[in-house]
C-alpha positions as CSV (number, residue, x, y, z in Angstrom):
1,X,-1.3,11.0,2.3
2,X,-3.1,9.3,-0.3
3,X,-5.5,6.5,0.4
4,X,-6.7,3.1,-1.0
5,X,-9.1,1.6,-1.2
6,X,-9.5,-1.4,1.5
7,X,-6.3,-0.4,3.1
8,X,-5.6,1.3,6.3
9,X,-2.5,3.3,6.1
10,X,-1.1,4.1,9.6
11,X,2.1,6.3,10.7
12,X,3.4,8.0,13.3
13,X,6.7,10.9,12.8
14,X,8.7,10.2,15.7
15,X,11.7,13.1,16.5
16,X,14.9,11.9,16.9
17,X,18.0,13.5,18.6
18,X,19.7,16.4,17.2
19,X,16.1,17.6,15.4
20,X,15.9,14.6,13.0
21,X,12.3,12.6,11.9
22,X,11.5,8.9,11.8
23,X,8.6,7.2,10.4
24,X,7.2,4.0,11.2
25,X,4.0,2.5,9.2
26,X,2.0,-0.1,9.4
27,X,-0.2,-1.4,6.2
28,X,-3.6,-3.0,7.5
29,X,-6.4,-4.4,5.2
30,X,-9.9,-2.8,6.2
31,X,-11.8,-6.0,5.5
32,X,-10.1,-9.2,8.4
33,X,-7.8,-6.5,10.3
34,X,-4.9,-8.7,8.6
35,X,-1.4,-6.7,9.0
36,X,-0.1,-7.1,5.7
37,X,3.3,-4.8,6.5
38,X,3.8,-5.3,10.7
39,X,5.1,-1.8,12.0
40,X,8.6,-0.9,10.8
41,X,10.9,2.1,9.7
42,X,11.3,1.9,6.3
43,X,14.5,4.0,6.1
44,X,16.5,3.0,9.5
45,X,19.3,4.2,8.6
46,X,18.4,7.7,7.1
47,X,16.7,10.3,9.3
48,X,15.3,13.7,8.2
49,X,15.7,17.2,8.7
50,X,12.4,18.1,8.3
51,X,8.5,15.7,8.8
52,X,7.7,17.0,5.1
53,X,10.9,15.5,4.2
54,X,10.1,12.1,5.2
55,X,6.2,12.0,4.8
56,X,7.0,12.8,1.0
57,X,9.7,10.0,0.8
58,X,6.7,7.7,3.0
59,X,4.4,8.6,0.1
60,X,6.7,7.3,-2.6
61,X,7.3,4.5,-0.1
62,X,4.1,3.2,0.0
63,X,2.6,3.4,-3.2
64,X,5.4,1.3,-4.0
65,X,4.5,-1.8,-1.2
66,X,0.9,-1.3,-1.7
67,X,1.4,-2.0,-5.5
68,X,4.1,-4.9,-4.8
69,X,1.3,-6.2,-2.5
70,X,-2.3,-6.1,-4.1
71,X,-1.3,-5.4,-7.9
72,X,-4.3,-4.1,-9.3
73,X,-6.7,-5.1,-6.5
74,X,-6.2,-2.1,-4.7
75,X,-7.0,1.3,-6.2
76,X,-6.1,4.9,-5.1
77,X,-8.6,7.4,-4.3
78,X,-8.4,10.9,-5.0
79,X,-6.1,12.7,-2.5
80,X,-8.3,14.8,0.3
81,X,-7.5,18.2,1.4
């Protein structure tokens, strides 16, 4: 998962019956500990077969908010392996 800088990006896969995956995250700025997105599923209503399925979709997911919430303030880092 890529980071940013000054945000804390947390997430937890959670299985579901019949084999499917949930994700909830939660987007936290480093500096004050404010919760800028409280813990949530960001797809309720679509569960996935497999947890690379729906950390790549949680990728998309929140480059997307983290844009619509800093604008340019916040700035990826490079991705670590």
């Amino acid at each position: 998962m890529p980071e940013y800088e000054g945000l804390k990006i947390v997430y937890e896969v959670i299985m579901l019956p019949k084999d499917k995956w949930a994700i909830m995250i939660e987007i936290i700025r480093r500096e004050d500990g404010e919760v800028l997105m409280a813990r949530h599923n960001p797809f309720p209503r679509q569960p996935f077969d497999t947890k690379l399925e729906a950390l790549d979709h949680v990728n998309r997911y929140v480059a997307q908010a983290v844009k619509g919430l800093e604008g340019d303030n916040v700035k990826p880092l490079r991705r670590r392996a």
